[in-house]
N, C-alpha and C positions, 0 to 999 in steps of 0.2 A: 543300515548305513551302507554297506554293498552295493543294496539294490539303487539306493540314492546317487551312489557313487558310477555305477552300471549308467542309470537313466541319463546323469548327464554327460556322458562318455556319448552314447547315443547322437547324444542330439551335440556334441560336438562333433562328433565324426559326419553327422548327417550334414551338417552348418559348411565344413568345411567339404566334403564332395560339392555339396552343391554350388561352393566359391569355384572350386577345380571348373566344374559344368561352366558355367559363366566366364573365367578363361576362355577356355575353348572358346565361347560364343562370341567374346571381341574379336578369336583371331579370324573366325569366320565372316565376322562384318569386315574388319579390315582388307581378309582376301576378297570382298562383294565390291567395296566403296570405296577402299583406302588408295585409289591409283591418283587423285588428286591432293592437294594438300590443305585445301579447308577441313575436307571429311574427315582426312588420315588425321591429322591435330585432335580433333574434335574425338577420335572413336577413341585413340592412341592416351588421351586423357583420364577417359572413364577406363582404359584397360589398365593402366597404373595402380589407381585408385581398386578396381576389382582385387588386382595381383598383391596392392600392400594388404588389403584386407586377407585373404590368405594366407599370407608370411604371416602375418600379426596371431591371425587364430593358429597358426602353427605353431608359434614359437610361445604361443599366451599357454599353452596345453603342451608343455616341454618333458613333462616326465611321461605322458601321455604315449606320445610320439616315440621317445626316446627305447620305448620295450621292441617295437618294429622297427626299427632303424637300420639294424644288423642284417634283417632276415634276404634272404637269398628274393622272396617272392615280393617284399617291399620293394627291393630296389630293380626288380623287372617292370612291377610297375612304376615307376617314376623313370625307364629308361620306354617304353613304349611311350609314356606321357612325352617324352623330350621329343620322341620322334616323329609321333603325331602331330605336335602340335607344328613341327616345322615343313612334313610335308604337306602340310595346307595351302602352302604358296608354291609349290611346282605349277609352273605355266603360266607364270605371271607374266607381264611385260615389266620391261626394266625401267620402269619408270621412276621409281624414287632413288637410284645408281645406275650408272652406266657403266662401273667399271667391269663388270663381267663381260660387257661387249668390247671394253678395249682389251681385254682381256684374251677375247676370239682373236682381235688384229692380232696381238701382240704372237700369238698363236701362228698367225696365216706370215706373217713377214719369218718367223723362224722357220716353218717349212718350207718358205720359198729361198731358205737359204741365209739368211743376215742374223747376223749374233746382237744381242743383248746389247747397249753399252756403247757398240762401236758400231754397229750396222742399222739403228732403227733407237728410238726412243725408248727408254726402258726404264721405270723410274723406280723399281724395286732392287732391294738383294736377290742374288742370282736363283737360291734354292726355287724358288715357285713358278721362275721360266720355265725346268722341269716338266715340274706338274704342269703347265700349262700347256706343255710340247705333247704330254702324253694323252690328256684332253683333247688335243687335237686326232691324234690318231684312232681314237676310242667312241668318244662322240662328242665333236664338239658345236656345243646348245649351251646356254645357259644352265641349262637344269643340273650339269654336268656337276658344275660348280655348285650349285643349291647342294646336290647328294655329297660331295665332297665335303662342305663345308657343316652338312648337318652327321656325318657321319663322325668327324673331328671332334663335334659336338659330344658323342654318343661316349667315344673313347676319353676327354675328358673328363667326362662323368665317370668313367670306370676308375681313372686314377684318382679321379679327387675323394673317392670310396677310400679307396685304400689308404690313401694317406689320413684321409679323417679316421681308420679305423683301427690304425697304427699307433696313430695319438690319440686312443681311446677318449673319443670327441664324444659326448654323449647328446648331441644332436646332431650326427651326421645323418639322420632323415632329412629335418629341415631344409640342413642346404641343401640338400642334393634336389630337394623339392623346388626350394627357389631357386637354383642352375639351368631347372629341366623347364620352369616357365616365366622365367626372364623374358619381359618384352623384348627389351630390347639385343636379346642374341637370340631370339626366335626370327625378329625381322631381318638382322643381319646375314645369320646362316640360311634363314628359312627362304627370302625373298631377296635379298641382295646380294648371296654368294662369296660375302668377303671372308678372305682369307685368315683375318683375324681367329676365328675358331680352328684354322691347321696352327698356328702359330699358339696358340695357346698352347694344345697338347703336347711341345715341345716344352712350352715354359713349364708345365706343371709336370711333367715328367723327369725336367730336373731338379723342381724342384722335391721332389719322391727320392731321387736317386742320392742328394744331399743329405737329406733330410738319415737317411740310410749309409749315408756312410762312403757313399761311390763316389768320388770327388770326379776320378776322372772320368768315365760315362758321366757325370751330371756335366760335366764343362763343356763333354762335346756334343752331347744335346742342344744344350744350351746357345752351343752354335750355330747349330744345324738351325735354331729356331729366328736366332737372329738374322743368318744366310736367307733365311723367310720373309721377314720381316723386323727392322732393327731394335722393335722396341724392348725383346728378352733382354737385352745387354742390359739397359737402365734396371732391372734385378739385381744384379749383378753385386751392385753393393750388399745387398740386402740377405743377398744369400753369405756372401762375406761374414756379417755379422755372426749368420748360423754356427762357423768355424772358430774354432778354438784356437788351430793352431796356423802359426805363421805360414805352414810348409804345406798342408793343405790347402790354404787360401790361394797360395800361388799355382798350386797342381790343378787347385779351380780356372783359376785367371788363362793359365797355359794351354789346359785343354778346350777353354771356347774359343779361344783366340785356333787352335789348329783345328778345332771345329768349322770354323768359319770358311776359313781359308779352304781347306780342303774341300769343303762344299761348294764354292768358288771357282776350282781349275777348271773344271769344263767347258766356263764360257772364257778366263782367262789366257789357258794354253795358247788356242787356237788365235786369239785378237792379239798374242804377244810372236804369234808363229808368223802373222801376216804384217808383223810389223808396227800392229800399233802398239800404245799403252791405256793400260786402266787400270780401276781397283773395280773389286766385288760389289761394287754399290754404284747405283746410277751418277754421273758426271756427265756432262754435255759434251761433247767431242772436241768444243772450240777450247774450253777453258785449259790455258796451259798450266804442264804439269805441278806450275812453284803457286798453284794456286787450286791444288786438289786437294788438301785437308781442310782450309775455309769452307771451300764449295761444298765438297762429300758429306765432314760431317756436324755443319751448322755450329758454329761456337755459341749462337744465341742461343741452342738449347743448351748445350754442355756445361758453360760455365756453371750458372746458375746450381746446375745439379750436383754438379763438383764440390761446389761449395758449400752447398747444402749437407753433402756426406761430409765429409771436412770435418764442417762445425758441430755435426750427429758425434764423427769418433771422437773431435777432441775435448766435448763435453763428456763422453765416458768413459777417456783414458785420465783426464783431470776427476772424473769423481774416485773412478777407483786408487788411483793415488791417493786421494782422502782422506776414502775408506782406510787404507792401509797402514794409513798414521791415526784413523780411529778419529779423524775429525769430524767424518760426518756420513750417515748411512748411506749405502747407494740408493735403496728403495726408497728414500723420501726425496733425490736429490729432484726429482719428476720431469723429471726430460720427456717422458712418457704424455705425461699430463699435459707438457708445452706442445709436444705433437698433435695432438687432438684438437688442441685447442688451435693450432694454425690448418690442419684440417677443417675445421668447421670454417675459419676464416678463408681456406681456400674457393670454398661453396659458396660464401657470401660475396665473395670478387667474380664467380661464374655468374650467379645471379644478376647482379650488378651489369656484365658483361650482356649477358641477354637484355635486358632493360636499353640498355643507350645503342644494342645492335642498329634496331631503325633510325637512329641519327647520325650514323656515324658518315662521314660524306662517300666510303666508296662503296657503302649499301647501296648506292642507287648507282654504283658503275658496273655490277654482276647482274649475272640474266636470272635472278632468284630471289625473294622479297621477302626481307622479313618486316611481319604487320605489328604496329606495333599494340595492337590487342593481344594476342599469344605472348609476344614478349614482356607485357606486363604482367600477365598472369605465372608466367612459367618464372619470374624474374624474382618477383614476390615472395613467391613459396619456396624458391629455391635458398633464399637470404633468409625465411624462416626457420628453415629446418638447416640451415649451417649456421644460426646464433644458435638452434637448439644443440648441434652437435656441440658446437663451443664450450656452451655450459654445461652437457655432460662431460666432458673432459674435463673442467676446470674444477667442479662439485666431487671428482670420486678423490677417492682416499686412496693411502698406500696400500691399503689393504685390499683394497679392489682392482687394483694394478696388477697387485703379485698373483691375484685370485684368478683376472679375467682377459689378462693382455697377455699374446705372445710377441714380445718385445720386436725380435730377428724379425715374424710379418709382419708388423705391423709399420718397422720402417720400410721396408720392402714396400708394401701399400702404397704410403706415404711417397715413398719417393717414385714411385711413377706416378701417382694421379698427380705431383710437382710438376713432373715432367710436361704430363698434360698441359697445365695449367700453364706453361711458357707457352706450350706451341697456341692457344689460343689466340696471343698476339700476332699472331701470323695468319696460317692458312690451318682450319681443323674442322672436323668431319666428325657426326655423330657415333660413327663404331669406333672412333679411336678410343671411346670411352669402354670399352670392351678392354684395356691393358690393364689394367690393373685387376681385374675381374677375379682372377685363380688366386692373387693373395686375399684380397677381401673373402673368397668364399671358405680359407681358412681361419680366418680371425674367430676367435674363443667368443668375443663378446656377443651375445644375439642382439643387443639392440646398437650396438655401434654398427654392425653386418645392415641393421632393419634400416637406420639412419642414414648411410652410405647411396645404401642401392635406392634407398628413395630418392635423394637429393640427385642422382646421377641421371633417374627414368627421367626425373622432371627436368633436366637443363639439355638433355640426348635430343629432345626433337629440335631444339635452336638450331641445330645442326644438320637440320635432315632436310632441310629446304633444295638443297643443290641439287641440280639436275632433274627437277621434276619436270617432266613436259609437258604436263597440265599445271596451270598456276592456282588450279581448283575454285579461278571465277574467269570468265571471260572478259580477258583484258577490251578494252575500251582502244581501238586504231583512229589515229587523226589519218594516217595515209598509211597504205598496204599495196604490195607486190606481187602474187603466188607463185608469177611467171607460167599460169595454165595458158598465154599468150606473151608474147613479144612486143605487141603493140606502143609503140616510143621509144623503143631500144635501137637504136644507131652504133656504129663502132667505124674506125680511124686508124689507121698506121701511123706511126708517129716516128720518123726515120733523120730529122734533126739534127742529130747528135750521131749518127751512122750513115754516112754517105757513099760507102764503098758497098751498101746492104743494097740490091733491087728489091722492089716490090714483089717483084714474081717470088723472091726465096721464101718470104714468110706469107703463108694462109692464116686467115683468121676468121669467126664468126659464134654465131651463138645459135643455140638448138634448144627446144624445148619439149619434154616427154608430157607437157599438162599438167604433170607436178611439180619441177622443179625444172632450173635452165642451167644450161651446158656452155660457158667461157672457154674458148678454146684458141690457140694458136699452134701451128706446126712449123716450126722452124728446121725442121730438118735436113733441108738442101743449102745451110748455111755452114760453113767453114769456118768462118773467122770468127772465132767465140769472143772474144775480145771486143771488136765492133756489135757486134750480137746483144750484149749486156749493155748499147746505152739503145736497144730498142726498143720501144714501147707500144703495146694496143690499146687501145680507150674505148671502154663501152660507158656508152655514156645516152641518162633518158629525162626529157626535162620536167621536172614534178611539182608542186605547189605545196607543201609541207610547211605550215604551220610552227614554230619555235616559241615555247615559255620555259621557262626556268626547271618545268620539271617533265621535260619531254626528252623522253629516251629513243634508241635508234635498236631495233632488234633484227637481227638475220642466222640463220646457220647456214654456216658452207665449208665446205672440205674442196680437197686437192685430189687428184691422180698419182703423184710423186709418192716412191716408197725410197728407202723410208721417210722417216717423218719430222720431226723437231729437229732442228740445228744442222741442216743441212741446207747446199746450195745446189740442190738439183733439180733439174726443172726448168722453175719461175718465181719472182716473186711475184707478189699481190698486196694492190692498195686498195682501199673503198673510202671513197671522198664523198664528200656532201657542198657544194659550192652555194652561196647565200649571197644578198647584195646588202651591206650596210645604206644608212640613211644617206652619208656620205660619197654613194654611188662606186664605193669602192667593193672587191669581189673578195669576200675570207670563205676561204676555205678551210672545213671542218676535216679532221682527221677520223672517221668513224674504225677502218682498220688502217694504220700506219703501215707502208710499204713493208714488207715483214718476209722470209723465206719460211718461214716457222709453220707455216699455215699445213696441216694434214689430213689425210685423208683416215684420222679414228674417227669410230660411229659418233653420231652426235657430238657436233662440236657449235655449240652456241655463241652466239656473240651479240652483248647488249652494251650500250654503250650512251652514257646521259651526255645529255647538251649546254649541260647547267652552265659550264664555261662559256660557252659561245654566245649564251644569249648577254651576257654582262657585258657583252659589247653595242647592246643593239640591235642585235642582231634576230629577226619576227619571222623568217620563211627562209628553206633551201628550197631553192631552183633547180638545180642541178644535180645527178647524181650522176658520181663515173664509178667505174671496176678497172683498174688499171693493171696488167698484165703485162711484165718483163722479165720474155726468156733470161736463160743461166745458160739454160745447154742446147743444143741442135734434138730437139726431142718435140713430141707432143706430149701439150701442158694444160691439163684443163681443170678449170676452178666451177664448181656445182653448189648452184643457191638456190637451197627449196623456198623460203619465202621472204621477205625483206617487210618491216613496217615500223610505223611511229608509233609510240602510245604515250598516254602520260602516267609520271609517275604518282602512286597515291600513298600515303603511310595508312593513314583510315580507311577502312571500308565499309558501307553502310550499316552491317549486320555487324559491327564491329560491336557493339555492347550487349549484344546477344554472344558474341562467340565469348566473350569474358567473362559472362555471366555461366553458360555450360562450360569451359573447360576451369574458371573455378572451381567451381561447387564439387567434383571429383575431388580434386587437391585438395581442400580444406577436409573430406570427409577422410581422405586418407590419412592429413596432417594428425586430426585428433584421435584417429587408430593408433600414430606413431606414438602421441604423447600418450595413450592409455599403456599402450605396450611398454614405455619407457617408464615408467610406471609402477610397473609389477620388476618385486627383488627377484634375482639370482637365489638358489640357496646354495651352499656351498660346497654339497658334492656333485653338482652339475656345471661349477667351474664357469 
């Protein structure tokens, strides 16, 4: 019997290295082919699928696991494992995020001087300007950010050790295993440098510090993480819960609130010494100040979440009165049960979400496509396995509650992927899904843990379309510009509306390096800023461009002007497209509306559909202008690497080939989850 028991021990360990091996091997396709986003979808698919398959045989083989889990040498390997697998992507280009590169700006305007807030665009909490300031001094590269973010990583894992080993968790192998090869915070820290992995280690460190007793280090942690990034605060409740007592909670509340703030003075002092005003959180400099709580911190998210803890405490301040009067148990009252169960119904609205992304009418006004073959695949399975979570909620007993739920995480959980699940009405990004991550990887239950991180790998790439600079098929141009010549480009002084201006004050003209071209005017020998501001330059080239309903207008270009958003220095900048109806009359297309806003951070795209225009009639632009009007007596120059039409397509021919390969992952995964789900708990593994 031993030897029986030996044999297949064996060939599970063997089963499962060999899943680890194959890991690795997507992350290495990934770093080969993943810089487009047909391939990245497509490898990113089967790596899911690999990755459930390994949680699954981990957690299918729990008592197995459970004797190494502790040991010093296991969790060196599963910390090399996390390391390796995320320096595979040093020396990537930044192609599936940019934000490490605005990152660098954000970087180069603090060095030259201008503060966070009030000097330059800045659309973080104050803490990781810091880091970013130090980055600069040290070396500032991307990779900077890659090692920063996977090193966050490292230290994560060492807390999340400990607190699993405090709550004598007896599969703290497992997670630590699925922590260490999580797609999706492999690609995040490993490749796209977000910060989300520093801001964890804050969160989960106070959440350790609580968990122990330290209310006030856990609050000013806790700050310190939100000063980072604001999403620790939404914990907040959840760590609540943790606390027993009233005077606690608030020693909580108190110390992340002077957590915050205090991590805040250093860009504060100084913008309050020179006279301006702000708070610790980005504000646009125009918005005056009886309209900085709306702006700063969003009521569309807040309420919602408010309400939701609200109606969390006063369904358990109402049971335990109940209780008290002996009318009814609290463990059967299943608030618990109801949470899961709108859990799984939260996945089934992302699903859903993904599914109607490619109809939705301002999918086709961003420079990023979602097809709607990916979206029915990832859409599907996403609403699968959130009816499955459903019904696991709804089927367990009380007795499985008491046995397998830690109540305090598991609203904590709950209530930021909530949170999530508001901002997707808005503007949301695949690593936001990375907040909730350090409560999920202490939940008790392994298959609510298996069900979660599945449902969350599979709806994470919906999100990952932005900013990729390959659209991973070659878009199809009706008409294109690259500016490696000037040829039909004319420009005008346009002095109208300024008649006190000579000609001679303002220079203008355009330049071209063969990659891209150089808009420029020099007003600098003007004086009268006033007259200044109604003058205008017109570059202007005349082109034959084609218009149907689903033809888009695509260009990147930046500014000179530091800083950047919500400022009036410089110039502004128009991009018109002028067309002649049948009517013989001249409409003019708004492709960028005069705007001061326009900057000079890396990559800044701009696509912009025609669908409106053509409902007039409207079958050809003739005309294309760049309209440039000084602010200041300065030199102002707007730089456009290429300008073109394309049309838009939701289908693309290999479109039932890609549905057919990024199913077939998912479905094999699906039916691991249901085997997994499958097999009982027993009861002293909790």
């Amino acid at each position: 019997m031993q030897g029986a028991n030996s044999s297949r021990w064996m060939t599970w360990d063997f089963g499962l290295a060999i899943s680890i091996v194959c890991n690795l091997v997507m992350i290495l396709l990934i770093r080969l082919y993943g810089t487009q986003m047909y391939p990245f979808f497509l490898l990113f698919f089967v790596w899911i699928a690999v990755y459930i398959i390994t949680i699954g045989l981990v957690l299918s083989n729990k008592t197995r696991l459970s004797k190494a889990s502790g040991s010093t040498l296991s969790f060196l390997m599963k910390a090399i494992l996390l390391v390796v697998a995320r320096l595979v992507f040093l020396g990537m280009p930044a192609t599936l995020s940019i934000d490490t590169l605005w990152y660098l700006d954000f970087g180069k305007f603090m060095i030259d001087g201008n503060l966070p807030y009030f000097g330059f665009y800045y659309p973080y909490p104050p803490f990781f300007s810091y880091v970013i300031l130090g980055v600069m001094y040290i070396a500032p590269v991307i990779d900077t950010f890659r090692i920063i973010a996977i090193a966050s990583d490292l230290v994560s894992l060492v807390i999340l050790r400990h607190i699993l080993r405090n709550r004598a968790n007896t599969i703290a192998g497992p997670i630590l295993l699925a922590f260490a090869l999580l797609p999706m915070s492999i690609i995040e820290s490993g490749w796209n440098g977000h910060f989300e992995a520093f801001t964890n280690v804050f969160l989960l460190l106070s959440i350790y510090l609580v968990l122990n007793r330290r209310n006030v280090a856990g609050g000013l942690v806790l700050g310190l993480g939100a000063a980072t990034k604001l999403y620790p605060i939404l914990a907040l409740p959840g760590l609540l819960f943790m606390l027993k007592d009233n005077k606690d909670r608030f020693i909580l509340v108190l110390s992340a609130f002077v957590g915050y703030i205090v991590a805040g003075l250093p860009v504060m002092v100084p913008i309050w010494l020179s006279g301006g005003v702000t708070l610790p959180i980005y504000i646009p400099p125009q918005v005056p100040l009886n309209q900085v709580l709306p702006a700063g911190v969003g009521l569309v998210t807040v309420v919602p979440l408010v309400a939701f803890v609200a109606v969390r405490s006063t369904v358990f301040s109402v049971g335990h009165a109940l209780q008290k009067l002996r009318f009814i148990r609290i463990r059967d009252f299943g608030v618990n049960r109801i949470l899961i169960v709108l859990l799984g119904c939260g996945y089934v609205v992302l699903g859903l979400y993904a599914i109607i992304i490619p109809f939705l009418p301002w999918n086709t006004q961003n420079y990023w496509r979602y097809a709607v073959d990916m979206a029915l695949a990832k859409g599907l399975a996403a609403i699968l396995l959130g009816l499955l979570v459903s019904h696991y909620g709804y089927s367990m007993s009380s007795e499985d509650f008491a046995k397998r739920l830690d109540p305090p995480l598991l609203i904590s959980s709950l209530i930021m992927l909530a949170a999530a699940c508001v901002i997707f009405v808005t503007d949301y990004y695949g690593w936001y899904l990375l907040w909730p991550l350090p409560f999920l990887m202490l939940l008790k239950d392994r298959r609510l843990l298996l069900l979660s991180l599945t449902c969350i790998l599979i709806v994470y790439p919906t999100f990952t379309y932005d900013n990729f600079i390959g659209l991973g098929i070659e878009e199809e141009k009706t008409w294109s510009d690259d500016f490696s010549t000037l040829e039909g480009w004319d420009s005008y002084l346009n002095l109208t509306s300024a008649p006190d201006i000579a000609p001679w004050q303002v220079a203008y003209g355009i330049t071209s390096d063969g990659v891209g071209a150089t808009f420029w005017c020099d007003s600098t020998q003007v004086e009268d800023l006033e007259s200044l501001r109604n003058v205008s330059i017109v570059f202007h080239k005349n082109v034959s461009i084609p218009v149907t309903r689903c033809t888009e207008f695509v260009l990147r270009i930046g500014s000179n002007w530091d800083p950047t958003f919500y400022t009036e220095k410089f110039a502004h900048v128009a991009v018109l497209a002028d067309g002649r109806l049948p009517s013989d009359e001249v409409c003019t297309i708004p492709i960028i509306s005069r705007s001061g806003s326009l900057t000079n951070l890396t990559q800044i795209h701009w696509r912009e559909t025609l669908t409106d225009f053509c409902q007039s009639n409207l079958s050809e632009i003739t005309t294309l202008r760049i309209e440039l009007y000084p602010q200041e007596a300065e030199l102002a120059e707007v730089y456009i690497d290429y300008m073109y039409s394309t049309e838009y397509l939701l289908f693309h021919a290999v479109s039932p080939v890609v549905m057919a390969l990024v199913t077939g992952p998912i479905i094999l995964g699906l039916l691991l989850v249901k085997r997994t789900m499958g097999l009982k708990d027993s009861p002293q593994h909790g």
